[in-house]
C-alpha positions in Angstrom: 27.9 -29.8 -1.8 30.8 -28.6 0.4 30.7 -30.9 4.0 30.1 -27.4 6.4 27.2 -26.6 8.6 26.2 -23.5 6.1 22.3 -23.7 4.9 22.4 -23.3 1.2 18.0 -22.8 0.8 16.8 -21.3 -0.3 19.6 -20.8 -3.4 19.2 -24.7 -3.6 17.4 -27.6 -2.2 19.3 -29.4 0.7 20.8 -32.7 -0.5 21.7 -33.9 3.2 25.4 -32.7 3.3 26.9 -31.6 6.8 30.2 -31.1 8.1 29.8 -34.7 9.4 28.8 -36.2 5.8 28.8 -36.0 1.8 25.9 -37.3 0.4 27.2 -38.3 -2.7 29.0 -40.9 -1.2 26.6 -43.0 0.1 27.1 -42.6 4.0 24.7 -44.1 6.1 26.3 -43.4 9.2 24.9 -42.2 12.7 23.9 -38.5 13.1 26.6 -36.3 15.3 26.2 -32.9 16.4 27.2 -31.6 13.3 24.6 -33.1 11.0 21.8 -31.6 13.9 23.2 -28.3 13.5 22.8 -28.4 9.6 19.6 -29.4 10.3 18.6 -26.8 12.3 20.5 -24.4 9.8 18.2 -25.3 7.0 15.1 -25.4 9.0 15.9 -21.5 10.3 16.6 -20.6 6.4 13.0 -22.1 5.3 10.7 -21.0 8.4 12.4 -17.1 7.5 12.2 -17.2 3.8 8.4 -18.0 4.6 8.0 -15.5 7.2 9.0 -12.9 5.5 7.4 -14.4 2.1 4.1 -13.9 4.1 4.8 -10.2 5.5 5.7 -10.0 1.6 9.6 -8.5 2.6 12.9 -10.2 1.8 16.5 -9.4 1.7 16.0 -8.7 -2.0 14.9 -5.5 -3.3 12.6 -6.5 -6.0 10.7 -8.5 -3.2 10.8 -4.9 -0.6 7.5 -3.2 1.3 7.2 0.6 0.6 7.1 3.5 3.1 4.6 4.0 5.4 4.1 7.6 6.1 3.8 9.1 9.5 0.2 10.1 9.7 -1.9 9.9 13.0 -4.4 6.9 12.2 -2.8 5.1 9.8 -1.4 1.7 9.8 -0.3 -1.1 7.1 -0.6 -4.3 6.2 2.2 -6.1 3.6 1.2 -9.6 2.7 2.6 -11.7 -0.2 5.8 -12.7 -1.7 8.3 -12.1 -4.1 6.5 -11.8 -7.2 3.0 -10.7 -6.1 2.3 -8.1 -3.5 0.1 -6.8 -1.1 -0.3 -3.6 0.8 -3.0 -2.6 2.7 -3.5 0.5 4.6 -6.1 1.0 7.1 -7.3 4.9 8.0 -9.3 5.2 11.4 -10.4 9.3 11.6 -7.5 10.4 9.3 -7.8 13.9 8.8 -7.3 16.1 5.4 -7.3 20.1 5.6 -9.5 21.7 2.5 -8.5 24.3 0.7 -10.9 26.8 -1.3 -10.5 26.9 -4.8 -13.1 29.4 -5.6 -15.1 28.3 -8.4 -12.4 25.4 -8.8 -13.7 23.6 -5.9 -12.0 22.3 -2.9 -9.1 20.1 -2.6 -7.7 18.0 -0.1 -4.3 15.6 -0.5 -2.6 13.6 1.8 0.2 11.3 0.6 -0.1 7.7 2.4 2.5 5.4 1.4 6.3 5.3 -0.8 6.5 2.1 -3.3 9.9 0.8 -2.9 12.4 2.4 -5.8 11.8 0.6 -9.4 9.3 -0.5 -11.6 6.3 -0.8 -10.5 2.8 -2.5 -11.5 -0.4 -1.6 -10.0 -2.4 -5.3 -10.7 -5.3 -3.7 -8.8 -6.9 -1.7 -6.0 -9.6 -0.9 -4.3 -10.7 1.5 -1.8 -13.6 1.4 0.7 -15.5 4.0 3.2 -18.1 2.7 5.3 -21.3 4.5 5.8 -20.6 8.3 7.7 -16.8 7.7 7.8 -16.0 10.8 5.7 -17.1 13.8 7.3 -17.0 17.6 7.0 -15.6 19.4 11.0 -17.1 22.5 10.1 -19.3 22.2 7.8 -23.1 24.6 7.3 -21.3 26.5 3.9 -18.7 28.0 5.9 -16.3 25.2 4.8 -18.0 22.5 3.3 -21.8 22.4 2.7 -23.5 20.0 4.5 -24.5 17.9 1.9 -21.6 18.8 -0.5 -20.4 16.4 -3.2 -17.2 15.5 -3.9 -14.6 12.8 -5.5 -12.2 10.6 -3.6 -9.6 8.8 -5.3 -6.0 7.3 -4.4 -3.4 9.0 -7.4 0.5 8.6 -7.9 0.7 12.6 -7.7 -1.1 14.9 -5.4 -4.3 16.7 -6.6 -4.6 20.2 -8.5 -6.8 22.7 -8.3 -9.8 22.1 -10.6 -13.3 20.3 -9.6 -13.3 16.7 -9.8 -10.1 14.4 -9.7 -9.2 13.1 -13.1 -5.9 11.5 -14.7 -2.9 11.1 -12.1 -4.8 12.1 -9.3 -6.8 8.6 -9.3 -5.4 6.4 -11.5 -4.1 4.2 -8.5 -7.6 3.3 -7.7 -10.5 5.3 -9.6 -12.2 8.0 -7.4 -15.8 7.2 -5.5 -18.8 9.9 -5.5 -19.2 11.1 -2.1 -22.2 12.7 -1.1 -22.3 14.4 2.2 -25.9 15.1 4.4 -25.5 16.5 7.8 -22.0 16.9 6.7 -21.1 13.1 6.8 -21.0 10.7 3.8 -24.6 8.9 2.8 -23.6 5.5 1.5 -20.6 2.9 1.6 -18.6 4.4 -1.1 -15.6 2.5 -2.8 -14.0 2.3 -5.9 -12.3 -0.5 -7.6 -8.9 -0.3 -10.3 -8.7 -3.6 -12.3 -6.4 -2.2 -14.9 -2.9 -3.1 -15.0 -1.1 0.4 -14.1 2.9 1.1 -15.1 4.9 3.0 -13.0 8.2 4.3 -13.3 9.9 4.6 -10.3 13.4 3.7 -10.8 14.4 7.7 -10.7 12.0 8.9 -7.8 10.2 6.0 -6.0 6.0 6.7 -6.7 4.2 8.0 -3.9 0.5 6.9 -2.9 -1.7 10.3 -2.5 -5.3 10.3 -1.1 -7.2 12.7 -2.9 -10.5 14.6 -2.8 -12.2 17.7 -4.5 -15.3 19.0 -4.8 -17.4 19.1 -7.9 -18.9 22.7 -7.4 -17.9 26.2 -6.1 -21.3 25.9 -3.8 -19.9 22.8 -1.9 -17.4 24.7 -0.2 -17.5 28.4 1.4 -14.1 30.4 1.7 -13.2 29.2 4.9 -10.6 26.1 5.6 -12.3 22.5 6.8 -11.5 19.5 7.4 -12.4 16.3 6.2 -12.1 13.0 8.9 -12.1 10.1 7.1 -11.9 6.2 8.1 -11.4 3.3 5.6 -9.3 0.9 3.8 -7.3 1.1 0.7 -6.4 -2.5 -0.8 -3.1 -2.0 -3.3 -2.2 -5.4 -5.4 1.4 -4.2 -7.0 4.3 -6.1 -8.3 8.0 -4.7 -8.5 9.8 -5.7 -12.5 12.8 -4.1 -11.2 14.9 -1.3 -10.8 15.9 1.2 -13.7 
């Protein structure tokens, strides 16, 4: 190794080498400022390959966090490292307009979240609502029913007009079964993805869409609603690389 002050981890381990001393050569001299400032050096390049190991973001692309889109209640979470990663985005009363399908239902999409450009793997997901955290404004037919039913699911493309959500509109994580009463949701509803999931993103980088739609005409009237909804969406995801 060359005798400088430049940390070389984490492309190799550090042998001992400083601008004061080759290691190969046996010295067993005293320490001088230069050997404490390799030190230092190498201890700054480990503690931030590990920070940012940890907030699962590194200077390499493979190893990137996504896009977090601008949406009022929504925050992130990136944990993991360079092979194995982590996102997970909370929602606290994140809000969803309807639209009236007629006899196909209602819809409601709102995309969440850009995976960085490349190949990408879903290794899991998971998404959870807690008990009345999805909840029809309006509500009493006009929009929703009160005790409509529909499908939430998290999809790599937004949702189309039809009852139900079905292929790309929840293959991230498969959709739940909501059912409303006095316009809010009855239960704890989740649904869990434990099948490896292939994306190509190395032309356009795959967006994360929440998606819901009713699963008759009669849980929606013809007016416009809105759904508030608060939970958490748990993404495991690996990137193989670009193109």
């Amino acid at each position: 190794m060359g005798l400088d002050n430049v940390a070389v981890f984490p492309t190799s381990v550090w042998d001992g080498d400083s601008g004061n001393r080759d290691s190969d050569s046996g010295n067993k001299k005293s320490p001088d400022y230069r050997d404490w400032e390799r030190m230092l050096a190498e201890v700054r390049a480990a503690q931030t390959r590990v920070y940012n190991n940890e907030r699962g973001a590194d200077d390499d692309t493979i190893d990137s966090v996504g896009t977090l889109e601008t949406v009022t209640g929504l925050t992130v979470v990136e944990k993991g490292n360079g092979a194995i990663h982590k996102t997970i985005l909370t929602l606290v009363d994140v809000t969803q307009a309807s639209t009236d399908a007629g006899a196909n239902g209602a819809q409601t999409a709102k995309k969440l979240y850009t995976f960085p450009e490349g190949q990408i793997v879903i290794l899991g997901a998971h998404q959870v609502y807690p008990l009345g955290k999805i909840i029809a404004t309006t509500g009493g037919d006009v929009g929703y029913a009160d005790d409509a039913d529909l499908s939430i699911g998290v999809g790599s493309a937004t949702v189309v007009v039809a009852v139900d959500l079905t292929t790309t509109e929840q293959n991230i994580c498969v959709k739940a079964d909501v059912d409303l009463t006095s316009k809010a949701s009855d239960a704890i509803e989740s649904g869990i993805n434990a099948t490896l999931l292939p994306l190509d993103g190395s032309t356009t980088p795959v967006p994360v869409w929440l998606n819901t739609s009713t699963l008759n005409d009669t849980d929606h009237g013809a007016v416009a609603d809105v759904l508030t909804i608060s939970g958490t969406i748990t993404i495991v995801w690996t990137m193989l690389n670009d193109d």
